[in-house]
C-alpha positions as CSV (number, residue, x, y, z in Angstrom):
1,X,-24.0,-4.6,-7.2
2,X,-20.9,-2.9,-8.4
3,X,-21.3,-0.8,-11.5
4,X,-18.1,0.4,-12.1
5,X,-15.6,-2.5,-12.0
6,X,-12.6,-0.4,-13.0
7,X,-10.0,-0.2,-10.8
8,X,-7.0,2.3,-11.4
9,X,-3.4,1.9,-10.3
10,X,-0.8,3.9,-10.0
11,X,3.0,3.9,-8.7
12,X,5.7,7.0,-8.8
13,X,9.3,6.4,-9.5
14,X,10.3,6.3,-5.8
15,X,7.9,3.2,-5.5
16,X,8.5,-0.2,-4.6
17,X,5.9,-2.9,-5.7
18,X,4.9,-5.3,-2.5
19,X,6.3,-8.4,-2.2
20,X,6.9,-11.0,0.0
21,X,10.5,-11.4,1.3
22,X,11.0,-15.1,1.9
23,X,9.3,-18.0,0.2
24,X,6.4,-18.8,3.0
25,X,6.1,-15.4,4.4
26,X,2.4,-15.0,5.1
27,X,2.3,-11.1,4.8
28,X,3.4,-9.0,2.4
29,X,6.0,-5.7,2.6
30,X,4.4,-2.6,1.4
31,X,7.7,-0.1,1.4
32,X,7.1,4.1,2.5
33,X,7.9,6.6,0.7
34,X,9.2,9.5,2.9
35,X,12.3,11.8,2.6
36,X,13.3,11.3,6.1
37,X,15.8,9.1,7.5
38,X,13.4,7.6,10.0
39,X,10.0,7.8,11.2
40,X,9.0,7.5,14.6
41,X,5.1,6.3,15.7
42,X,5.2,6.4,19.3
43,X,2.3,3.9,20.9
44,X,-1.1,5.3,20.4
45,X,-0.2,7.7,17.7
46,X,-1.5,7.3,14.2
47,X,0.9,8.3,11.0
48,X,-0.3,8.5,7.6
49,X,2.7,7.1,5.7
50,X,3.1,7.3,2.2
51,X,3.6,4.7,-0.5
52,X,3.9,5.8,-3.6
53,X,1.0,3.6,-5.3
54,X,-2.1,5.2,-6.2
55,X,-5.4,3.3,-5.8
56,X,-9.2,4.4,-6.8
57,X,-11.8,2.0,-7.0
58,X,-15.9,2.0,-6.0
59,X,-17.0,2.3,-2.9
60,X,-18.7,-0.8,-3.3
61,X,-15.1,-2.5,-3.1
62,X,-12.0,-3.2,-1.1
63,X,-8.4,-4.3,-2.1
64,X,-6.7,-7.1,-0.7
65,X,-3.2,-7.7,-1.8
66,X,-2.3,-11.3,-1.6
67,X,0.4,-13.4,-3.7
């Protein structure tokens, strides 16, 4: 049982809210935030990339975005 059902949300300026890009896309674009021009992730590396959007929520949960 979940006791606290709050979830808190947050986005910066530099954010961009996910979307979808075309009408029937099945996934949807989450956008970095990163003050480089690129970013490489070679295979088998592991990058934490930023987003901009802040997310706490119980333990007892997990967010799914869907449209």
């Amino acid at each position: 049982m979940v006791k606290d059902k709050k979830v808190y949300l947050e986005m910066g300026e530099e954010a961009v809210l996910p979307n979808k890009a075309h009408k029937g896309d099945a996934g949807i674009d989450i956008y970095p935030v990163f003050e480089e021009d690129y970013l490489e992730i070679r295979p088998g590396e592991v990058e934490l990339v930023g987003t901009g959007i802040k997310t706490s929520f119980s333990d007892e949960m997990v967010a799914v975005l869907k449209e």
